[in-house]
C-alpha positions as CSV (number, residue, x, y, z in Angstrom):
1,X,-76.5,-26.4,19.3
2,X,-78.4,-28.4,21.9
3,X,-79.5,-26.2,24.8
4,X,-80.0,-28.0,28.4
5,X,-84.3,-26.4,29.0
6,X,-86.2,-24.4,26.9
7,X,-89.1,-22.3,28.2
8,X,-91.9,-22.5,25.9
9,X,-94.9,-20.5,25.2
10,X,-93.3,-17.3,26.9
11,X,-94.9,-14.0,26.4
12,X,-91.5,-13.4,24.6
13,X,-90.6,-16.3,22.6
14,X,-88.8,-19.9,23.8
15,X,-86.0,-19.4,25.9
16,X,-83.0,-21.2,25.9
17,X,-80.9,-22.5,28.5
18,X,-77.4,-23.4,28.3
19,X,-74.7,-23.7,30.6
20,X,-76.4,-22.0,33.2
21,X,-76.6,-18.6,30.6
22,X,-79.8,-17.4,28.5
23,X,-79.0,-18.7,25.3
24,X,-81.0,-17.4,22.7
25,X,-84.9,-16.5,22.5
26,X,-86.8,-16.6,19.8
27,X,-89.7,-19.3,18.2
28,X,-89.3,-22.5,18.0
29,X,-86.1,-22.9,19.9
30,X,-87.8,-26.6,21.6
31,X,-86.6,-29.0,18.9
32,X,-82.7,-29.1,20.6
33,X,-83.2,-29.6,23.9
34,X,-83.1,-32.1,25.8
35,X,-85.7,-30.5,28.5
36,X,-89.2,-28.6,27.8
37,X,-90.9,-26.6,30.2
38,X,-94.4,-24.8,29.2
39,X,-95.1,-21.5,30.4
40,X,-98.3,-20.9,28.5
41,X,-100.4,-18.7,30.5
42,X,-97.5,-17.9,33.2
43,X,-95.7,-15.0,34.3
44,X,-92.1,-15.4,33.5
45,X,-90.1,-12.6,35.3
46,X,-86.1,-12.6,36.1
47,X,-85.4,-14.4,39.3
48,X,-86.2,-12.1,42.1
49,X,-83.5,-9.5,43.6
50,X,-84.5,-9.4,47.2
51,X,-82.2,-6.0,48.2
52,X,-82.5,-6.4,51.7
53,X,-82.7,-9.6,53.4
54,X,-80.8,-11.1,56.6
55,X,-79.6,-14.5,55.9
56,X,-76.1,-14.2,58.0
57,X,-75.2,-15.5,61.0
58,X,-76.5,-13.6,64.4
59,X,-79.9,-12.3,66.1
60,X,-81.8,-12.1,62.9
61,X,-80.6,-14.6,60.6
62,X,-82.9,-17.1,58.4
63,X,-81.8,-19.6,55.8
64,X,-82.9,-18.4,52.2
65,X,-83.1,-21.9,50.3
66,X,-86.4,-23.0,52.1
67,X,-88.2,-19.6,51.5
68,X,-86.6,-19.1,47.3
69,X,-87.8,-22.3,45.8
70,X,-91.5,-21.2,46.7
71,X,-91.3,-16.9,46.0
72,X,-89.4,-17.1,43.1
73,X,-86.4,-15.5,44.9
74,X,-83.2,-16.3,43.5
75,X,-80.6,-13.7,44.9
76,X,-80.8,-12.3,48.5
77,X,-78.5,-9.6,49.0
78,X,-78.0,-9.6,52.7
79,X,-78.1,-6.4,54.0
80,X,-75.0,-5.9,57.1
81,X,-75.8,-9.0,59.0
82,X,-71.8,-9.4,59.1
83,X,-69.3,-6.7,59.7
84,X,-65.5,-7.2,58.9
85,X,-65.1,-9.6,62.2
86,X,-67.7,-11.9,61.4
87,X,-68.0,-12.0,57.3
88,X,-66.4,-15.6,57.4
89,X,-69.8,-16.8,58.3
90,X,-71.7,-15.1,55.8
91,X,-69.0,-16.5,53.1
92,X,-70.0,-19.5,54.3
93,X,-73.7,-19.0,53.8
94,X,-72.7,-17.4,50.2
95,X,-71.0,-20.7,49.8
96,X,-73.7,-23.4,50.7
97,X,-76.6,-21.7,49.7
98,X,-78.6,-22.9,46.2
99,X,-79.4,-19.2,45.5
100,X,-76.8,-16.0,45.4
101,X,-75.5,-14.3,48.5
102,X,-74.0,-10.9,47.6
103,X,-73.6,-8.7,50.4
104,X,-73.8,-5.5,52.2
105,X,-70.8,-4.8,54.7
106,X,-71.7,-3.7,57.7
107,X,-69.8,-0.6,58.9
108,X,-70.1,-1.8,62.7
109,X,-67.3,-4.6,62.8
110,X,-69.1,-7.0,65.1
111,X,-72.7,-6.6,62.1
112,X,-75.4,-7.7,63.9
113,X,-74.8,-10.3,66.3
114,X,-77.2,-9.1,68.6
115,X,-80.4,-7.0,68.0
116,X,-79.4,-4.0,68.2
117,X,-76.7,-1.0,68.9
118,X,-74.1,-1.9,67.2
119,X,-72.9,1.1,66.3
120,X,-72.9,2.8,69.6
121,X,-68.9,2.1,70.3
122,X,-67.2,3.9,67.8
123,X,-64.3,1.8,67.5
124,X,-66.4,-0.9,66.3
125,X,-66.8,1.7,62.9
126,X,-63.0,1.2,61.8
127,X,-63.0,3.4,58.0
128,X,-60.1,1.6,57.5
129,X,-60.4,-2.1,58.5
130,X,-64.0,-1.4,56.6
131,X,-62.2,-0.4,53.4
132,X,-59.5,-3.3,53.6
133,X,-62.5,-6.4,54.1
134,X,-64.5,-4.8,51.1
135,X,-60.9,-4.9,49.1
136,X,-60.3,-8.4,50.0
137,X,-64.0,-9.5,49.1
138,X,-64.7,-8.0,46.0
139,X,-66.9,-10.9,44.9
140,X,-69.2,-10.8,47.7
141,X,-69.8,-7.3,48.5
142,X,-71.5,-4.9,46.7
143,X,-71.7,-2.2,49.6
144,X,-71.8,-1.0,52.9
145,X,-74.6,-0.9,55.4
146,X,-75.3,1.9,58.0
147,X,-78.1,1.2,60.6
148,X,-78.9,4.7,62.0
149,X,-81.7,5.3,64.7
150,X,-81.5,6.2,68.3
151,X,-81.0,2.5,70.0
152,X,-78.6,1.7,67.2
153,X,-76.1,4.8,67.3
154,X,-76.5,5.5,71.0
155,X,-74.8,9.2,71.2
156,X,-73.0,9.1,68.4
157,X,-75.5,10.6,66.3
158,X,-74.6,10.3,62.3
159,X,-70.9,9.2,62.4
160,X,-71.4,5.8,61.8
161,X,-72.8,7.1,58.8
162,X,-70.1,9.6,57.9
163,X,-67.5,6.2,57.9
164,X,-69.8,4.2,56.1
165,X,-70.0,6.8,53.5
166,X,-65.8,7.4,53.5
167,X,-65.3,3.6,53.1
168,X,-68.0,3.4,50.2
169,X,-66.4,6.3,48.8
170,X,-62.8,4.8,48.8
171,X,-64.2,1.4,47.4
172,X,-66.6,2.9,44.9
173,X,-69.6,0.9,46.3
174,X,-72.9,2.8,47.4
175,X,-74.1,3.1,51.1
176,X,-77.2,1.5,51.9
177,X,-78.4,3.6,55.1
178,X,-81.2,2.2,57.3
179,X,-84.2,4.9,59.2
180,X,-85.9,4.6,62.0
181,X,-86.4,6.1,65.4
182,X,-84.8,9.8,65.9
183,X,-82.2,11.2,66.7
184,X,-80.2,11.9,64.6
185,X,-82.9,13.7,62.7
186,X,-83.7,12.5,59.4
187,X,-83.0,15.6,57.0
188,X,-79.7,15.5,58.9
189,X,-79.3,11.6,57.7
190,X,-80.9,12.0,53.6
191,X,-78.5,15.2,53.7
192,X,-75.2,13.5,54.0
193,X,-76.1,10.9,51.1
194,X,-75.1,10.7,47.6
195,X,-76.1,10.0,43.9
196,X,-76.6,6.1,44.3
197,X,-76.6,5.3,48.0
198,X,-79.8,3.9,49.2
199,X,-82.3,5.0,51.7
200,X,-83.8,1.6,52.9
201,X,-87.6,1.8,55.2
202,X,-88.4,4.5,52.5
203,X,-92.2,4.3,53.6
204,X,-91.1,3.7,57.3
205,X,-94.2,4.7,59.8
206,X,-91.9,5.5,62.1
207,X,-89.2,8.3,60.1
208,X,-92.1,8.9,58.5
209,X,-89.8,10.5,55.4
210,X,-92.3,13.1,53.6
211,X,-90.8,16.0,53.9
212,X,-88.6,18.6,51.5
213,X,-85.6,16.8,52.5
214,X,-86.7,13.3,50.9
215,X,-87.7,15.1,47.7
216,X,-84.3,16.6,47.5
217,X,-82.4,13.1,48.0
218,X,-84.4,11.2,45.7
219,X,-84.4,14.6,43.2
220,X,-80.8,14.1,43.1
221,X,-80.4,10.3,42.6
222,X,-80.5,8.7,46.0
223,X,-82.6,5.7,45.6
224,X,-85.8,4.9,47.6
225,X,-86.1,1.6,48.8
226,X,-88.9,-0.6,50.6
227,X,-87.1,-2.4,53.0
228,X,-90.4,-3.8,54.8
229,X,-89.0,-5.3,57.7
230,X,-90.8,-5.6,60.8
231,X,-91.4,-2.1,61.4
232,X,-90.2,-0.1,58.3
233,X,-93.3,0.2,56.2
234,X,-96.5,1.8,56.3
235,X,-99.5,2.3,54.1
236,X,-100.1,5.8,54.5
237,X,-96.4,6.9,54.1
238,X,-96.3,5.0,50.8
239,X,-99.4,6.4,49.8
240,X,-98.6,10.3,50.4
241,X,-95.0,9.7,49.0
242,X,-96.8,8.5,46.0
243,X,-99.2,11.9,45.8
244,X,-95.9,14.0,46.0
245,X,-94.3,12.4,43.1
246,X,-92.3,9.2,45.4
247,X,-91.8,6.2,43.7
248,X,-89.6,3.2,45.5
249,X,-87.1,2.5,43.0
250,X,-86.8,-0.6,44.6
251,X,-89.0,-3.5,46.5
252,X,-87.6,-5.2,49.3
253,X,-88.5,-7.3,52.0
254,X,-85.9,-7.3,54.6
255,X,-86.4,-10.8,55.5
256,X,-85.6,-11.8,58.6
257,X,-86.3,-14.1,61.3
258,X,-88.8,-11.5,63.4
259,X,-90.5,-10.7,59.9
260,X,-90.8,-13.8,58.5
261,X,-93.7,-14.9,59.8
262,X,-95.5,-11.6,59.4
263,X,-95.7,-9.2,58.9
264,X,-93.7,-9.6,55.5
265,X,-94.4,-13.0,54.9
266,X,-91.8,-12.8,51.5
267,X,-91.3,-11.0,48.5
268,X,-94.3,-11.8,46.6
269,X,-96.2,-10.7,49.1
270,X,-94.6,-7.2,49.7
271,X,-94.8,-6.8,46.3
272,X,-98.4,-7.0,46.3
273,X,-98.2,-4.2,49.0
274,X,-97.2,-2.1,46.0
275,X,-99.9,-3.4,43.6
276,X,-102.9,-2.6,46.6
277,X,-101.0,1.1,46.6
278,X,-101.7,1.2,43.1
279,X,-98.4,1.0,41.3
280,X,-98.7,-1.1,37.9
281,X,-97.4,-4.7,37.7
282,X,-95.0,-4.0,35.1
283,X,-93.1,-1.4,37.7
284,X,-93.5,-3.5,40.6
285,X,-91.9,-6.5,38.6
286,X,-88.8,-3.7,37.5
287,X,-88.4,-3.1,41.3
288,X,-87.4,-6.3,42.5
289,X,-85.4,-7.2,38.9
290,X,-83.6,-5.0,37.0
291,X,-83.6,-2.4,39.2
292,X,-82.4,-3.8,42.0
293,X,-79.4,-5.1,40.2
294,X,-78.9,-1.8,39.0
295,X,-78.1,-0.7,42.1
296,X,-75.7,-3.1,43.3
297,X,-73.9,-3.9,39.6
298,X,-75.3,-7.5,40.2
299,X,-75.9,-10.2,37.4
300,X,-79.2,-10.8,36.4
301,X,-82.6,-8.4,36.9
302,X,-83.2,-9.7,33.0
303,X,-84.1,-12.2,30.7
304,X,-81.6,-10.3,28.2
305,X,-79.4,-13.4,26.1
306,X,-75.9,-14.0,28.3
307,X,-77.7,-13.3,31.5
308,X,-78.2,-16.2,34.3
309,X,-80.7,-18.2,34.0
310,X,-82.9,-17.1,37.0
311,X,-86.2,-17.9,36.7
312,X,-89.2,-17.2,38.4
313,X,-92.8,-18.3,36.6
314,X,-95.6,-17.5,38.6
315,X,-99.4,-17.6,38.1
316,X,-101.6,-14.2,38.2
317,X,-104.5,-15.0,40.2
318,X,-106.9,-12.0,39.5
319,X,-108.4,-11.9,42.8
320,X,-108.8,-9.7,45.6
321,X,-105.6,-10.5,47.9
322,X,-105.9,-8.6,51.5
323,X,-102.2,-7.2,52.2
324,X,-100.9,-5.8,55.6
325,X,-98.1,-3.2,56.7
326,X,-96.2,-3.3,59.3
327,X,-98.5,-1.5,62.1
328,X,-101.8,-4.0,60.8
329,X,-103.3,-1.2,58.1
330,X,-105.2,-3.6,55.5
331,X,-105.1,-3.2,52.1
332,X,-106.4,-5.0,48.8
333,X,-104.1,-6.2,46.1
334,X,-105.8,-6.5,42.7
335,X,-103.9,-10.0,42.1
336,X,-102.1,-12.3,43.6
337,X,-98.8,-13.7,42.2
338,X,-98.3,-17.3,43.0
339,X,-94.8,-19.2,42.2
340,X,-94.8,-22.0,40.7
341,X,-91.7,-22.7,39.8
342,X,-87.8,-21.1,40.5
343,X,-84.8,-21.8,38.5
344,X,-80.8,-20.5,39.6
345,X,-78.8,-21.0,36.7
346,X,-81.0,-23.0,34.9
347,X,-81.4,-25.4,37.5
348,X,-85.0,-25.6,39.5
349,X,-85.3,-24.9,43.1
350,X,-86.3,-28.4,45.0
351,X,-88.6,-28.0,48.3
352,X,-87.3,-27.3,51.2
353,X,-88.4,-27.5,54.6
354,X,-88.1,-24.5,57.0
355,X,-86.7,-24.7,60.3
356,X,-88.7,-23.2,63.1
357,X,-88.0,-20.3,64.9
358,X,-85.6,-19.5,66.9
359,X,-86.5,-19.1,70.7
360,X,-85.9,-15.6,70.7
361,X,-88.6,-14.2,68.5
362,X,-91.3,-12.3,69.4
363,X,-94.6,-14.7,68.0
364,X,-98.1,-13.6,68.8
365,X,-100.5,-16.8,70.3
366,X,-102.1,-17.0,66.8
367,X,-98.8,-17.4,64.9
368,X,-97.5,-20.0,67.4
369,X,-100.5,-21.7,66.4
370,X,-100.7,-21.9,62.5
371,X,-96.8,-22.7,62.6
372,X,-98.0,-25.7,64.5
373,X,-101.0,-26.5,62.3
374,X,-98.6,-26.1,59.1
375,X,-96.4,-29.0,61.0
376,X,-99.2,-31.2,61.5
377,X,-101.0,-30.4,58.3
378,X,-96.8,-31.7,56.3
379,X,-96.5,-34.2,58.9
380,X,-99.7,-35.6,57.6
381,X,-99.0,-35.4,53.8
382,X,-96.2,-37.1,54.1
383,X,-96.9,-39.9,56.4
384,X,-99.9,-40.5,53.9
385,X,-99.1,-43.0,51.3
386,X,-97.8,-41.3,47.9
387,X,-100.4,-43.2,45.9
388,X,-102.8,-46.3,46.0
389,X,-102.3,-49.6,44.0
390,X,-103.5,-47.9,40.5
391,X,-100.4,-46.2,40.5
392,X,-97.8,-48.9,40.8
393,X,-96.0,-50.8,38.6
394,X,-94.5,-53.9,39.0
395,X,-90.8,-53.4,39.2
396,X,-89.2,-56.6,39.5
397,X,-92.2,-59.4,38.0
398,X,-92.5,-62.6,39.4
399,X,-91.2,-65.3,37.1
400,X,-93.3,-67.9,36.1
401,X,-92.2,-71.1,37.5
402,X,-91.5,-73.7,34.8
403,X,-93.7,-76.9,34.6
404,X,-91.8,-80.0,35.0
């Protein structure tokens, strides 16, 4: 058998790629291929399973491929940014994009189109119209997203939920249940959910989840995730969950266009967060792989044989790595991980370019700035010339004219 790439010099043996599927691992696995790639000295982890990202259509949409090839990121579960009217555009997105789109369903029909409230006309929660778009879309989503806080449910207090939680129940997918501002009141929220569904913002600063009611969801199998977001995480909530016992079963970024810039940055980043919290590397990896995919039932989250072949090789820079939250508490991460390389399906990322924000976000003076020093500082590496003369060859040779 010839494989199409080997990885060599992996903590775990070669690994072979073929057809887009781990192949077989084991030594010397280099001499049929037709592609070598050494890893020696590199961190090779699945691809990345961002849980909650926003790369839809709509107020807070960003396009994943320019971000994955340089974070290692190779599936971004977006996370309600369409509802049952407007998941034709997020197929679409599925559909174009170099890395995997599964999705979240919004339980509000018209997702998130705007910034904000939703949910606060009930007939925009249809159980029914809900249970019939997740029916006909089985191979893009994996669930059903609830936002719940005060400017998102209006006076309609936990309903939305209630119908998120009757359509995932019909459809056998989990709920994934966003916290944030009260009312409703949180214990009200983590006591409706069940064995499965997620609580995304787990270390929110403002639910602040550390009470009994918390214990009791994540005692009887709700999972905790990070969900950083723009707003949803903080230091000191992640570091007193952690004293009672609180783990997040899963780290995510929720990625989107107000939290790109910072206070997430990406996934590498975030999961950094957890490293200056003191949780080990090995757990922080299993929270944005295999657990992750756990959760959802997705491909992936392993380097297992007859998985995909998502990659993500990274170096370890053991080096202090200053780390922020969402409301500017500093921490220090131990290392840094730096990617260096992402493969989909055995295929490698290729750079992208980023588009720039859209006119509607919220940018401090400073990051206005550094967004225009980044365009400058490409505008000038690529307008410089590649290389001097001692790295060209002559590719068409002047013929010798012949004497007469």
């Amino acid at each position: 058998m010839r494989y199409d790439l080997v990885l060599t010099g992996a903590e775990h043996g070669d690994i072979a790629v073929l057809d887009g599927l781990i192949a077989a691992i084991g030594p010397d696995l280099a001499a049929n291929t037709h592609r070598v790639l050494d890893v020696a000295g590199r961190l090779v982890t699945p691809g990345l399973i961002d849980l909650h990202t926003h790369v839809g259509p709509g107020y807070w949409g960003i396009d994943p491929d320019p971000i994955a090839w340089y974070t290692g990121v190779t599936t971004w579960v977006d996370a309600g940014s369409a509802g049952a009217y407007t998941l034709a555009g997020l197929r679409r997105v599925a559909e174009t994009a170099m890395v995997r789109v599964p999705a979240l369903l919004n339980i509000s029909a018209v997702g998130l189109a705007g910034r904000t409230g939703e949910s606060r006309d009930l007939a925009n929660c249809d159980t029914s119209l809900a249970i019939d778009t997740i029916q006909a879309n089985r191979d893009l989503l994996h669930g059903i997203k609830v936002r719940i806080d005060a400017e998102t449910v209006g006076d309609n207090g936990v309903e939305p939920l209630r119908r998120g939680l009757a359509a995932a129940e019909a459809c056998g997918v989990p709920v994934m249940v966003h916290i944030g501002t009260a009312p409703p009141a949180l214990d009200e929220v983590l006591g409706l959910l069940r064995p499965g569904d997620i609580v995304t913002h787990c270390a929110s600063g403002i639910a602040a989840p550390l009470g009994p009611a918390v214990c009791a969801a994540a005692e009887r199998g709700v999972l905790l995730d990070l969900g950083h977001g723009s707003g949803g995480f903080a230091f000191d909530v992640l570091e007193a969950q952690l004293a009672a016992g609180l783990r997040p079963f899963t780290v995510s970024t929720d990625l989107h266009a107000r939290s790109l810039h910072g206070p997430v940055f990406d996934l590498p980043v975030t999961m950094a967060k957890l490293l200056a919290a003191g949780i080990p590397l090995p757990e922080v990896i299993d929270a944005a792989t295999a657990h992750p995919a756990r959760a959802l039932g997705l491909p992936g989250g392993t380097l297992a044989v007859g998985s995909p072949a998502d990659f993500a090789i990274f170096e370890v820079r053991e080096e202090p790595f200053p780390v922020v939250d969402a409301h500017r508490q500093v921490r220090v991460s131990p290392v840094r991980l730096v990617n260096e390389a992402t493969y989909v399906g055995g295929r490698p990322l290729t750079p992208r370019l980023p588009a720039p924000p859209a006119p509607w976000i919220p940018l401090t003076d400073t990051q206005r700035a550094a967004l225009a020093r980044r365009e400058r500082d490409i505008r000038d590496l690529l307008a410089t010339p590649l290389v001097d003369v001692g790295g060209l060859a002559d590719q068409f040779p002047r013929t010798k004219p012949r004497s007469s």
